[in-house]
FIMIVEX-205111 format. One record per residue (C-alpha): residue number from 1; residue in one letter; x, y, z. Coordinates in nm, 2 decimals. Example, Ala and Ser with C-alpha at 12.3 -4.5 7.8 and 13.67 -1.06 7.14 Angstrom:
FIMIVEX-205111
 num residu     c1     c2     c3
   1      A   1.23  -0.45   0.78
   2      S   1.37  -0.11   0.71
***
This chain:
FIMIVEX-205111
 num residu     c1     c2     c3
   1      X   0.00   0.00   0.00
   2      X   0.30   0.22   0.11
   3      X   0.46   0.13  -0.24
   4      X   0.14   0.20  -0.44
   5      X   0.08   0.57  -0.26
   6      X   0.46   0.64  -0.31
   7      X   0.41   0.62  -0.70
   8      X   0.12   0.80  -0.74
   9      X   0.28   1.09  -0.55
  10      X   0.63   1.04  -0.77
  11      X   0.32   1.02  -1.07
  12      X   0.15   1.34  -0.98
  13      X   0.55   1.53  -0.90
  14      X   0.64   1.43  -1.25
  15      X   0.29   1.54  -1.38
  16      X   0.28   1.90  -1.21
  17      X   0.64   1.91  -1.37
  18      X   0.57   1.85  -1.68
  19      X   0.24   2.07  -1.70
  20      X   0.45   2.33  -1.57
  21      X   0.76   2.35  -1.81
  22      X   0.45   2.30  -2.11
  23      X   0.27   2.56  -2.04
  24      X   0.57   2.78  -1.95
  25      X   0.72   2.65  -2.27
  26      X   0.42   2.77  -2.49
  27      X   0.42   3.12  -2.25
  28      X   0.77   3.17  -2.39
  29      X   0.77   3.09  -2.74
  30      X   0.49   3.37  -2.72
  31      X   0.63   3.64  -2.51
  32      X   0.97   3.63  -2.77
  33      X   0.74   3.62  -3.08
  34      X   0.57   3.95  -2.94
  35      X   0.88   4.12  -2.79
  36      X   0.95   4.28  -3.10
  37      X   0.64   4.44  -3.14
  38      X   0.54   4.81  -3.13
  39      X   0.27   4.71  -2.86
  40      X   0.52   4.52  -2.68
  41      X   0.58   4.81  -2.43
  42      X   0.29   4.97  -2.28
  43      X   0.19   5.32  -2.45
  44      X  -0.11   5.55  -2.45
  45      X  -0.29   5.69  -2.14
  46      X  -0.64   5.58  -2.26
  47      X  -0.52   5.22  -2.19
  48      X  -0.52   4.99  -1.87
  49      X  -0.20   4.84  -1.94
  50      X  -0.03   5.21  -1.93
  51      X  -0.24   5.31  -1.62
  52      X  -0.08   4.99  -1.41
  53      X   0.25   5.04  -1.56
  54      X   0.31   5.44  -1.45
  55      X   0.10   5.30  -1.15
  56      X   0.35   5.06  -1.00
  57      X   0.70   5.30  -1.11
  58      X   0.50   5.54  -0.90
  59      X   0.44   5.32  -0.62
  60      X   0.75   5.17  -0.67
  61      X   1.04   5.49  -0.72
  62      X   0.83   5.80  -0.60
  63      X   0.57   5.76  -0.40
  64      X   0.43   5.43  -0.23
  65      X   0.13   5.57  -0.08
  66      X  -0.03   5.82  -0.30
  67      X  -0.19   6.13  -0.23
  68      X  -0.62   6.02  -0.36
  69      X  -0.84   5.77  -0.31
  70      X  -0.74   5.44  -0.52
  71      X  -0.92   5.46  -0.84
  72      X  -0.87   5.11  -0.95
  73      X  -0.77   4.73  -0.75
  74      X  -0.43   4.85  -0.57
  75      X  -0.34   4.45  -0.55
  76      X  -0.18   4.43  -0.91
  77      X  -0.01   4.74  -0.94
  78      X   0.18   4.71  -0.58
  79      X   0.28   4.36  -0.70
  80      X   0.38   4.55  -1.04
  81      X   0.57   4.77  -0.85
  82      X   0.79   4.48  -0.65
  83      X   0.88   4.37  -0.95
  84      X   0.96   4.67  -1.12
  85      X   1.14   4.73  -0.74
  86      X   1.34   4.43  -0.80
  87      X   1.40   4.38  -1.13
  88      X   1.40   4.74  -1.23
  89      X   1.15   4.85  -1.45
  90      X   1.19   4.58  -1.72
  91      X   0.85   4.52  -1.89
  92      X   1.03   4.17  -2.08
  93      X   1.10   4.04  -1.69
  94      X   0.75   4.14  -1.57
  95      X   0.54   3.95  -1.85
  96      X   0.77   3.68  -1.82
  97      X   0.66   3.66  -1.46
  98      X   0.31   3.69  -1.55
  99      X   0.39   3.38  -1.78
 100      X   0.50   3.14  -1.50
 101      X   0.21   3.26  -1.32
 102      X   0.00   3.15  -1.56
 103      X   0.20   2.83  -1.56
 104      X   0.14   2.80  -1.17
 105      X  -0.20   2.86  -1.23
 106      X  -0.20   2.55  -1.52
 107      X  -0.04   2.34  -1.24
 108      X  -0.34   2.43  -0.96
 109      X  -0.61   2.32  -1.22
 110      X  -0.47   2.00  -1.26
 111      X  -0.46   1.94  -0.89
 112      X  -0.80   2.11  -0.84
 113      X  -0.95   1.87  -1.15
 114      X  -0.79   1.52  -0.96
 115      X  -0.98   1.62  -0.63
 116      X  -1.29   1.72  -0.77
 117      X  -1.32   1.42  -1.05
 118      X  -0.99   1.24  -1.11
 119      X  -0.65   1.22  -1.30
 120      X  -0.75   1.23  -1.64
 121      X  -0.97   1.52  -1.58
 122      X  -0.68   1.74  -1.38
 123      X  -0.40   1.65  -1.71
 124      X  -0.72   1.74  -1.96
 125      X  -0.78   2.08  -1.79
 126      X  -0.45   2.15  -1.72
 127      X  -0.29   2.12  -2.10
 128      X  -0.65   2.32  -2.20
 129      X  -0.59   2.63  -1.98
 130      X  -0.17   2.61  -2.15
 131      X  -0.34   2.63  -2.46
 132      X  -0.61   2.89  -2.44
 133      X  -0.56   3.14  -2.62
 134      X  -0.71   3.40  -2.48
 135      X  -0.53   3.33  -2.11
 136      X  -0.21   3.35  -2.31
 137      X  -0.25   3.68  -2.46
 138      X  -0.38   3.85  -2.17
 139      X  -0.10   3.70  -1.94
 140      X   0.12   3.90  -2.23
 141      X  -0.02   4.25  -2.09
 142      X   0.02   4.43  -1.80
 143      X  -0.30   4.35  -1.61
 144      X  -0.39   4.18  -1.38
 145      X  -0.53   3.85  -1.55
 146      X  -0.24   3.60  -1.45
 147      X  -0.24   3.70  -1.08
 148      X  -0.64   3.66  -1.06
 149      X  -0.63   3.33  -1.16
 150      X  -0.36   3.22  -1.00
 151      X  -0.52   3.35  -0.67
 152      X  -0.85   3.24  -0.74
 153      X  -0.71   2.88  -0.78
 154      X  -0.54   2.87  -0.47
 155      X  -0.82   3.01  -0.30
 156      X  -1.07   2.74  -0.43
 157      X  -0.75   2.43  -0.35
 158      X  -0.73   2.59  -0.01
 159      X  -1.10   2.56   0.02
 160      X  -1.15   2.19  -0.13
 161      X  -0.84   2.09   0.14
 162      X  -0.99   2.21   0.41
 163      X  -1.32   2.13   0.35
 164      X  -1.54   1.91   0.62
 165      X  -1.21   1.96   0.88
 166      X  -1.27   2.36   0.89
 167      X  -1.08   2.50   1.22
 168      X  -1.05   2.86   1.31
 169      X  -0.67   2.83   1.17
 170      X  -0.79   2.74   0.86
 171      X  -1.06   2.94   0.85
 172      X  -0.82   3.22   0.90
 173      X  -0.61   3.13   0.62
 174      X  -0.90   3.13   0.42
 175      X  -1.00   3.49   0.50
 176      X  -0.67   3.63   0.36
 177      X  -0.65   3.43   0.08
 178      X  -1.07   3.59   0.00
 179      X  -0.95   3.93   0.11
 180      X  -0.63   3.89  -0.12
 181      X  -0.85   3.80  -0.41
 182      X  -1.09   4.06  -0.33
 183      X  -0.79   4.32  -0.42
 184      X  -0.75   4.19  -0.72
 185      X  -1.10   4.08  -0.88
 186      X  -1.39   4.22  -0.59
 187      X  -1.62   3.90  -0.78
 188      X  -1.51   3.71  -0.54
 189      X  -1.69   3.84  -0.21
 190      X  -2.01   3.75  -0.39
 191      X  -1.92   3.39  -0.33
 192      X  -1.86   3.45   0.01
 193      X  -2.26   3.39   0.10
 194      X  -2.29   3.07  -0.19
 195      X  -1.98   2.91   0.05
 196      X  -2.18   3.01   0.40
 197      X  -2.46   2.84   0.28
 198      X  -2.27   2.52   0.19
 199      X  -2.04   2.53   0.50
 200      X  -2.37   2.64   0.77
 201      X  -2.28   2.40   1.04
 202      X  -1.92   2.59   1.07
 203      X  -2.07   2.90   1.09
 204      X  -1.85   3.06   1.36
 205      X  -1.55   2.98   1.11
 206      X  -1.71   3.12   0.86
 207      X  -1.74   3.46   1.04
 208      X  -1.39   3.46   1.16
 209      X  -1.31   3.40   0.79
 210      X  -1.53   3.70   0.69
 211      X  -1.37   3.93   1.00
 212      X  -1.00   3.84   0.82
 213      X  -1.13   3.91   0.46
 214      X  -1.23   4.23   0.64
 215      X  -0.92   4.30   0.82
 216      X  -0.69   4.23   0.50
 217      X  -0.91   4.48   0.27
 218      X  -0.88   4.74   0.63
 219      X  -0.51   4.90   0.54
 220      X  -0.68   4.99   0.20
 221      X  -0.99   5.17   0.34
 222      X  -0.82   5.34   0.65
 223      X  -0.58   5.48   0.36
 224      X  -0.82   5.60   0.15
 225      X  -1.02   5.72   0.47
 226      X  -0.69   5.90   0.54
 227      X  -0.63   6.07   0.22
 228      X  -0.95   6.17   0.13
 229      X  -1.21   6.17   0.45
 230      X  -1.43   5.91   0.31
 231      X  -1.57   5.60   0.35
 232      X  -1.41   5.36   0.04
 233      X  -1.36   4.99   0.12
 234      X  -1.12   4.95  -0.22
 235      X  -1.16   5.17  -0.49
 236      X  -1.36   5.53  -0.58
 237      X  -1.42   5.35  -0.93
 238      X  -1.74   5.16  -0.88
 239      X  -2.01   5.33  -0.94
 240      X  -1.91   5.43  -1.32
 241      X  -1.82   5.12  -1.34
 242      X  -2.17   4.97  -1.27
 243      X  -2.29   5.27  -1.53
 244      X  -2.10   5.17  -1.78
 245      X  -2.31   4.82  -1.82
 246      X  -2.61   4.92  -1.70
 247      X  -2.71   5.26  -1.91
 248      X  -2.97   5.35  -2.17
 249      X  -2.71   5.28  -2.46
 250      X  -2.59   4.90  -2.28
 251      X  -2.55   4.64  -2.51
 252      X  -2.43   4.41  -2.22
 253      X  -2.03   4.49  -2.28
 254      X  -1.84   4.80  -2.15
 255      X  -2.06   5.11  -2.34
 256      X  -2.03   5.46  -2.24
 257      X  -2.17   5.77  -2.32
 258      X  -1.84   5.98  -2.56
 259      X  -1.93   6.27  -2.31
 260      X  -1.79   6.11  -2.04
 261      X  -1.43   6.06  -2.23
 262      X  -1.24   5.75  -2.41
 263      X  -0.96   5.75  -2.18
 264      X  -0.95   5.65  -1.80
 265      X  -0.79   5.99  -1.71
 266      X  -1.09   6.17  -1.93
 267      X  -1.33   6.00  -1.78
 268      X  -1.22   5.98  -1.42
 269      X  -1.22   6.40  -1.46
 270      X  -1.55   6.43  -1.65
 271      X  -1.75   6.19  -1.44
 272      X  -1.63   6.39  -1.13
 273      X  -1.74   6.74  -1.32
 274      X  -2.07   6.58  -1.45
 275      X  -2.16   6.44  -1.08
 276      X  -2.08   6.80  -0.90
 277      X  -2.26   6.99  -1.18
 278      X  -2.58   6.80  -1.17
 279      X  -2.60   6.82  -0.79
 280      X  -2.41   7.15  -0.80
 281      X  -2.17   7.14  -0.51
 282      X  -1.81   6.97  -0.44
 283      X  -1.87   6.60  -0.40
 284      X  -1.62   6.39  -0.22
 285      X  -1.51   5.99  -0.49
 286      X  -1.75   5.80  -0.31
 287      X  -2.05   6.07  -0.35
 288      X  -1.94   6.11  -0.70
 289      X  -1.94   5.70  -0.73
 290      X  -2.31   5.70  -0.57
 291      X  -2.40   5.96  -0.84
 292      X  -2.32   5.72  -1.11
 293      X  -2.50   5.37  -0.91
 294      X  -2.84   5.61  -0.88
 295      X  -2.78   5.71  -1.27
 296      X  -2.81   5.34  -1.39
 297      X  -3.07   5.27  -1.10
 298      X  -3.26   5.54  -1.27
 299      X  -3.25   5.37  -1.58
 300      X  -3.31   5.00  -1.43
 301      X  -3.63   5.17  -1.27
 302      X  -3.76   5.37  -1.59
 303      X  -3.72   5.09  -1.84
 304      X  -3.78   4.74  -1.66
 305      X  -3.81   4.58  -1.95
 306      X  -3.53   4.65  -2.12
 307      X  -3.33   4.62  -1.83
 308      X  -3.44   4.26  -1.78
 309      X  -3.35   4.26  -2.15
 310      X  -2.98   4.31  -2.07
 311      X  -2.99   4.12  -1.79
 312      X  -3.06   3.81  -2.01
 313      X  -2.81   3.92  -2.31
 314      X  -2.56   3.94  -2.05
 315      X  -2.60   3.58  -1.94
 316      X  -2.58   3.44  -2.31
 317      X  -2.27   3.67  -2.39
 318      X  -2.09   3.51  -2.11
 319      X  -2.14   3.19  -2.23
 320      X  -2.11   3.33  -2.57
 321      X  -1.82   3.25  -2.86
 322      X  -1.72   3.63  -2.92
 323      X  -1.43   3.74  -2.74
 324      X  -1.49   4.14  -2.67
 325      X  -1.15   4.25  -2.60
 326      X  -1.11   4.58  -2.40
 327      X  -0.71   4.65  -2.46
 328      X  -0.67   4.56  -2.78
 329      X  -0.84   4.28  -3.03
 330      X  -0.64   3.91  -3.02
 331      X  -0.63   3.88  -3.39
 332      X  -0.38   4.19  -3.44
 333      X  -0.14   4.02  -3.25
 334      X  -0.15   3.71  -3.51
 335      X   0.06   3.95  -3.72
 336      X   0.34   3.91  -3.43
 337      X   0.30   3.54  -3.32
 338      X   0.28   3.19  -3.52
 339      X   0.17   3.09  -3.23
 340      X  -0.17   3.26  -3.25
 341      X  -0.20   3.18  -3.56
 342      X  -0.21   2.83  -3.43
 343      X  -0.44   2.61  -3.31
 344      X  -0.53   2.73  -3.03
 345      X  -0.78   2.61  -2.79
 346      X  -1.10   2.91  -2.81
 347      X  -1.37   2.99  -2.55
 348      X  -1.61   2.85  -2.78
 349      X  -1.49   2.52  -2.76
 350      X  -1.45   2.56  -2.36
 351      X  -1.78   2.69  -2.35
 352      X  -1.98   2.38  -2.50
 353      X  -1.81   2.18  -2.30
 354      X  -1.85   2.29  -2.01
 355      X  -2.25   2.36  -2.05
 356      X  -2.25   2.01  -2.13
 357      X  -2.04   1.90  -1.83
 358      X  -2.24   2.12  -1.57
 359      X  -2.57   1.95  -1.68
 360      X  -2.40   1.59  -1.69
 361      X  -2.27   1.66  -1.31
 362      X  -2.60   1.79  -1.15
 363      X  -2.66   1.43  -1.16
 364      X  -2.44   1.30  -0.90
 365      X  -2.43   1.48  -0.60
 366      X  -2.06   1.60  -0.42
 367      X  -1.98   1.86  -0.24
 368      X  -1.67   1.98  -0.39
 369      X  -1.85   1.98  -0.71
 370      X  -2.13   2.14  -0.57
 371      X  -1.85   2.41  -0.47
 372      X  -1.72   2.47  -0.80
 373      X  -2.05   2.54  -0.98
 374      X  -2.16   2.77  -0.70
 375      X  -1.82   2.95  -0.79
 376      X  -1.90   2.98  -1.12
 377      X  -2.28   3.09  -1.08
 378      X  -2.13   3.42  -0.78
 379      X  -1.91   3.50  -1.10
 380      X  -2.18   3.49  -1.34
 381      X  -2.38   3.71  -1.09
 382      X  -2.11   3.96  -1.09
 383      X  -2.10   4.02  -1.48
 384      X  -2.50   4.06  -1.48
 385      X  -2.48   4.30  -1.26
 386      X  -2.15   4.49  -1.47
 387      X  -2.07   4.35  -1.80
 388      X  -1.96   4.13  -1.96
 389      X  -1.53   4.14  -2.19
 390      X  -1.30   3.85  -2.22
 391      X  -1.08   3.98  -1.93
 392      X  -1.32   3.98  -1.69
 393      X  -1.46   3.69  -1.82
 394      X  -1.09   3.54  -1.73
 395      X  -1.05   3.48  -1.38
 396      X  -1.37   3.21  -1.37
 397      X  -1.25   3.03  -1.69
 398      X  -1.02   2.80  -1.52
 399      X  -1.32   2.62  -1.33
 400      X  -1.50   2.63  -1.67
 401      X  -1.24   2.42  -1.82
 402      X  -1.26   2.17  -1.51
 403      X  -1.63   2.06  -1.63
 404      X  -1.55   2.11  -2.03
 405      X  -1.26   1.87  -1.89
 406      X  -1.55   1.64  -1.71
 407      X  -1.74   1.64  -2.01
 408      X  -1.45   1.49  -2.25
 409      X  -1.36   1.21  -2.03
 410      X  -1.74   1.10  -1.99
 411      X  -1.77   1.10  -2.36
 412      X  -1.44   0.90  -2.38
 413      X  -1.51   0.63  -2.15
 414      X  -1.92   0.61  -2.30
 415      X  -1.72   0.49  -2.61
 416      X  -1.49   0.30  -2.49
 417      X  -1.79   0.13  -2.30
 418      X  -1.98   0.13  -2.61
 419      X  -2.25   0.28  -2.46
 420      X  -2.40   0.46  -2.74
 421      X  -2.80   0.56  -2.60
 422      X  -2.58   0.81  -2.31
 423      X  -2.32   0.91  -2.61
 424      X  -2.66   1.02  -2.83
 425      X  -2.79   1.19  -2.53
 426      X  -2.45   1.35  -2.48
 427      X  -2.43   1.46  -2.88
 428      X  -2.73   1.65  -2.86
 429      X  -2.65   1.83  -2.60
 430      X  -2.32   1.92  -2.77
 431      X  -2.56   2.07  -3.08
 432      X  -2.77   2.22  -2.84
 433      X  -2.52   2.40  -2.68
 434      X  -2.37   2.51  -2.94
 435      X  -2.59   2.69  -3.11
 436      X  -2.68   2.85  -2.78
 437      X  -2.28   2.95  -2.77
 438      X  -2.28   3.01  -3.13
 439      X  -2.57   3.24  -3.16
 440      X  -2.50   3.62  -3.35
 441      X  -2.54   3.85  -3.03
 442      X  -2.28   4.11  -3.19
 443      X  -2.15   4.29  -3.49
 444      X  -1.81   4.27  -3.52
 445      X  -1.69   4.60  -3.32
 446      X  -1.32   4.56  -3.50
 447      X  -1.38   4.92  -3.58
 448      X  -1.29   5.00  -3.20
 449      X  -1.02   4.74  -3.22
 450      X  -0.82   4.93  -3.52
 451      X  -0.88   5.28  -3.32
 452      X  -0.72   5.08  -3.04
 453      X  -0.42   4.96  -3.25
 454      X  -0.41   5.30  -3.42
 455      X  -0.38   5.48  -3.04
 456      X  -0.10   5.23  -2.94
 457      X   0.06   5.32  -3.27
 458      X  -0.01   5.73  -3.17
 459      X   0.13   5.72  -2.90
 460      X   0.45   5.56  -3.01
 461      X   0.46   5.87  -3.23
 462      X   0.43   5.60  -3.52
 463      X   0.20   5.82  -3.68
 464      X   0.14   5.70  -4.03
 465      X   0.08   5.32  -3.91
 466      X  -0.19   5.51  -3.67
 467      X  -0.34   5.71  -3.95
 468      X  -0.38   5.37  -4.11
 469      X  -0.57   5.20  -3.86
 470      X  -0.78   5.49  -3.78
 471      X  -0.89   5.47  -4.18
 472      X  -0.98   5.10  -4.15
 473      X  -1.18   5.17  -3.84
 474      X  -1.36   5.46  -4.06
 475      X  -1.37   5.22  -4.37
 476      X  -1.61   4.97  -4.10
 477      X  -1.78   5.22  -3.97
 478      X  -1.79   5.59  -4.11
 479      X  -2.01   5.67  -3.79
 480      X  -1.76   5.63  -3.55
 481      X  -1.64   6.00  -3.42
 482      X  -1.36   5.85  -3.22
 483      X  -1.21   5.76  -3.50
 484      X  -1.24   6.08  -3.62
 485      X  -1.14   6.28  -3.38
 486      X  -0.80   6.09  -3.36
 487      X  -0.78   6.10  -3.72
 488      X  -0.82   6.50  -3.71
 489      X  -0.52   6.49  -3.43
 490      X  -0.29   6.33  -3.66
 491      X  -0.37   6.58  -3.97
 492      X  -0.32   6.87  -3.69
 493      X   0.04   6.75  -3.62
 494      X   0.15   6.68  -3.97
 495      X   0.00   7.01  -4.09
 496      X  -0.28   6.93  -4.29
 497      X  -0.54   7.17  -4.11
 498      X  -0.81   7.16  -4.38
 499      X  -0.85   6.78  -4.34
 500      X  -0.80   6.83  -3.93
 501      X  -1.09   7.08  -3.92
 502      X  -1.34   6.83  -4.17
 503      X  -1.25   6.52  -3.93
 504      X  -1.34   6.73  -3.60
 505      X  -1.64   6.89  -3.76
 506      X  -1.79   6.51  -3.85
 507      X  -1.68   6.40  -3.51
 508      X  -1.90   6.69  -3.35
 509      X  -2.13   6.61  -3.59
 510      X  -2.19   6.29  -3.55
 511      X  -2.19   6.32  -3.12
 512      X  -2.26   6.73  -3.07
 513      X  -2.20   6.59  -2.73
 514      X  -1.84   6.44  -2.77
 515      X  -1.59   6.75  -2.59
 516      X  -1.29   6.61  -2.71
 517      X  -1.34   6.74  -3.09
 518      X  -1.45   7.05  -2.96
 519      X  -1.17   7.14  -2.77
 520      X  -0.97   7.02  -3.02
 521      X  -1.08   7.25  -3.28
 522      X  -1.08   7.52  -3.06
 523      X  -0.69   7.45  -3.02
 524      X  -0.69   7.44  -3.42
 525      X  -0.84   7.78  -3.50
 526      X  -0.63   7.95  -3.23
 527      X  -0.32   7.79  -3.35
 528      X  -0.39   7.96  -3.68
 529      X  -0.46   8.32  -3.50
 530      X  -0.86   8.26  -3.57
 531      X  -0.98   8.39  -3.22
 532      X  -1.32   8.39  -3.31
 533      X  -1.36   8.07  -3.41
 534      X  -1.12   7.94  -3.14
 535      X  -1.36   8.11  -2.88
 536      X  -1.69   7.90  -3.02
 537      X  -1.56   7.63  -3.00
 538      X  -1.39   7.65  -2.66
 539      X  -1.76   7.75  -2.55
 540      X  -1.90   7.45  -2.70
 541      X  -1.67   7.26  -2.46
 542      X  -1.77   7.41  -2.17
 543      X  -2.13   7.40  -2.28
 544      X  -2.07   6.98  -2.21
 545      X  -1.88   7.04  -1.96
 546      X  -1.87   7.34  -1.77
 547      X  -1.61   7.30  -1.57
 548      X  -1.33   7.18  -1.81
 549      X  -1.01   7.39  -1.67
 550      X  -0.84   7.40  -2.02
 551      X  -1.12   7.56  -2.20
 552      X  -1.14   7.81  -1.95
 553      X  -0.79   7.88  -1.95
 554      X  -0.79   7.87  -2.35
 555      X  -1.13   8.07  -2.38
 556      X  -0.96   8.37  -2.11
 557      X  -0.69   8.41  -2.35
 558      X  -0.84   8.42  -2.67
 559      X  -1.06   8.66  -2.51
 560      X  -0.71   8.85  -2.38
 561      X  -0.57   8.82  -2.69
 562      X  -0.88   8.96  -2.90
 563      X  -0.91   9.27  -2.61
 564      X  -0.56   9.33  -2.71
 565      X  -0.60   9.40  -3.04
 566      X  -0.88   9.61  -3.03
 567      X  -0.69   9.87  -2.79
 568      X  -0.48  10.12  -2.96
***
């Protein structure tokens, strides 16, 4: 017996090794294919990947606290900023630590997959997550993908170990693994209640687990407490958040009003200004966040029906085929790696699978199974009540795989078992589901995605590639003033005003509420010594949003400048 237990634990070390140098194998092929690209090293303020990177140096060579209230999860960038701290600021070091992350995180399915069903099932969802393409593209940005899933594996192991032998130490453990989580991906405290209800005879552990969650997440709120005299648990970005999916013009993705900005610094300014106007006084990030929840309540309580509408598009575009990127789309990158270009396991695929292999396991009743789909149904929850993109899709994934995995095995031992009545069951299912997953819920949005591409080339001052891009987006869809308005801003630099002028003009145009064009133009005309028409259009910023500083400033010295030259 001795013997017997000693190989399967010599088994399993040479397993987790080899799933480990696999997927870390693949990671690397990729991050070398990409490191030669112009997107390689993060670039333009409107983008996430920029905000963590000047984040973390910030925390990590100027100023570790910061001076405002977090506006974003602080758990990624200060882990950013430790590597940055130890490594120097080396972008190549940092994704390839996000890459053996990722690898980690390959290694923790396959031992999560052997607990919860058996071997076969761990290796099968272990080599899927190395070869999911999506997993492996994000893990190539600076975001926080790779550590989410890693922590989100270890949290559910830690849970599935410990579970029917839950002491107060291990409850403990638990709470700072949740509250850990909880800084990277807040989804998480949703399953908090799923795992009371399952774990209701330990219910003193369960609240000491909740009070260390809490006590984890404290340093955070007493700092923003400090810095700002107000109540935020993690971050001042929530309630704009929650508006962005739930608004009059949701489609179920990440959709907000051009009013409010493209760019996090843009709208992080204009939803502050919007907020304090409407209520007209000063307005401290959590009033301003509240503003924003009460903005989409407003809407869920006007139009119940086509709230409830969203609500269930949501729920199909999770399960949905379409990847919505929100950095930039997957398939540019195919221009960088073979290894995209490869066959690569998709979410569509994944997504079948594990539909199938949820409804084939509500059939036999286990805990840790039980566990796992309650997991997955808090994370469905959480992008109902947000929205719904690829890399928040991410962090629950991984457990999706698990019961895809489930689903491949059953089919594989029904024929070697030749039991063909559960295979046909099992096959219709499989065309069932997928033309649930399959189903058209989108356009394709790739004009946003070659806007994307052309600010990443912008803002590597690769200006004709971006002037490109911004035409193919136009070339999709002629409608789309972003596109315009960045397309103007590269005419403006290279001197072409005429053409400038015509793209900010359809911009406006096309969204008389969009402030970036008219600001723009306003900086145009004054550039050229046209104070007149500088002044309108300075006014037409400030008449979306009165309390723009720079068309203030701009508007005061045209003003100056025009009083000048009517003095003698």
């Amino acid at each position: 017996m001795q013997s017997k237990i000693g190989n399967s634990r010599k088994t399993d070390i040479l397993i987790i090794v080899g799933i480990f140098l696999f997927a870390l194998s693949v990671r690397v092929i990729y991050l070398n294919q990409i490191k030669t690209s112009p997107l390689f090293i993060p670039s333009g303020a409107t983008l996430d990947e920029h905000l963590y990177d000047s984040w973390a140096k910030e925390i990590a060579f100027k100023d570790p606290i910061g001076k405002e209230a977090f506006w974003g999860l602080p758990l990624y960038p200060y882990f950013l900023a430790l590597v940055y701290k130890l490594f120097g600021a080396n972008v190549y070091i940092a994704k390839l630590i996000q890459f053996i992350l990722g690898s980690l995180s390959c290694v923790f399915l396959y031992i999560i997959g052997k607990k919860v069903f058996n071997r076969p099932v761990g290796i099968i969802s272990a080599l899927t997550l190395s070869l999911y393409n999506a997993a492996i593209f994000y893990e190539g940005f600076l975001v926080s993908t790779s550590l989410s899933i890693l922590l989100n594996c270890l949290l559910i192991l830690l849970i599935l170990s410990f579970a029917g032998k839950l002491n107060y130490k291990r409850s403990a453990m638990l709470g700072i693994a949740f509250g850990l989580c909880g800084l990277a991906t807040p989804s998480i405290f949703l399953f908090i209640p799923f795992m009371a209800a399952l774990f209701w005879r330990n219910i003193r552990q369960i609240l000491l687990m909740v009070f260390l969650c809490c006590l984890v997440i404290a340093p955070v709120t007493i700092r923003n407490y400090v810095l700002e005299k107000d109540f935020i648990p993690i971050t001042a970005h929530t309630g704009i958040t929650f508006f962005s999916g739930n608004n009059p013009m949701s489609d179920g993705t990440f959709k907000l009003p051009l009013y409010l900005g493209t760019g996090i610094t843009d709208v992080r300014r204009n939803s502050r200004d919007i907020a304090e106007k409407t209520l007209g006084k000063r307005l401290k990030p959590s009033q301003v966040s509240g503003f924003w929840v009460q903005q989409s309540m407003k809407f869920i309580r006007e139009e119940p029906t086509a709230y409830l509408k969203l609500l269930f598009r949501k729920f199909l575009l999770f399960w949905n085929h379409y990847e919505i990127s929100d950095i930039i789309d997957i398939s540019f990158f195919k221009k960088f790696s073979g290894l995209l270009r490869g066959p690569l396991v998709n979410y569509a695929s994944i997504s079948v699978f594990a539909l199938l292999g949820l409804f084939m396991s509500l059939k036999r009743k286990n805990r840790n199974r039980l566990l796992l789909q309650l997991f997955i149904l808090s994370n469905v929850i959480s992008l109902e009540i947000y929205f719904i993109n690829t890399r928040y899709r991410l962090p629950v994934v991984p457990f999706l795989i698990l019961f895809s995995s489930y689903a491949i095995y059953e089919i594989y031992l029904m024929v070697a078992q030749k039991k063909y009545v559960a295979l046909s069951y099992c096959l219709g299912g499989l065309i069932v589901f997928g033309l649930i997953v399959n189903l058209k819920l989108m356009e394709s949005s790739a004009e946003v995605a070659y806007t994307n591409m052309g600010l990443f080339y912008q803002n590597k001052q690769m200006y004709k590639e971006a002037i490109e891009e911004y035409k193919k987006a136009l070339e999709l869809n002629p409608k789309y003033p972003l596109a315009h308005n960045n397309l103007g801003i590269l005419y403006k630099k290279s001197g072409r005003f005429d053409e400038a002028i015509k793209e900010y003009e359809t911009a406006i145009s096309l969204d008389p509420g969009y402030l970036n064009p008219c600001y723009n133009l306003g900086l145009l005309y004054l550039e050229r010594g046209q104070l007149d028409k500088a002044a309108e259009y300075f006014e037409k910023a400030l008449t979306i949003n009165p309390d723009f500083t720079e068309a203030k400033d701009k508007l005061a010295a045209c003003r100056r400048s025009v009083q000048n030259l009517k003095s003698p």
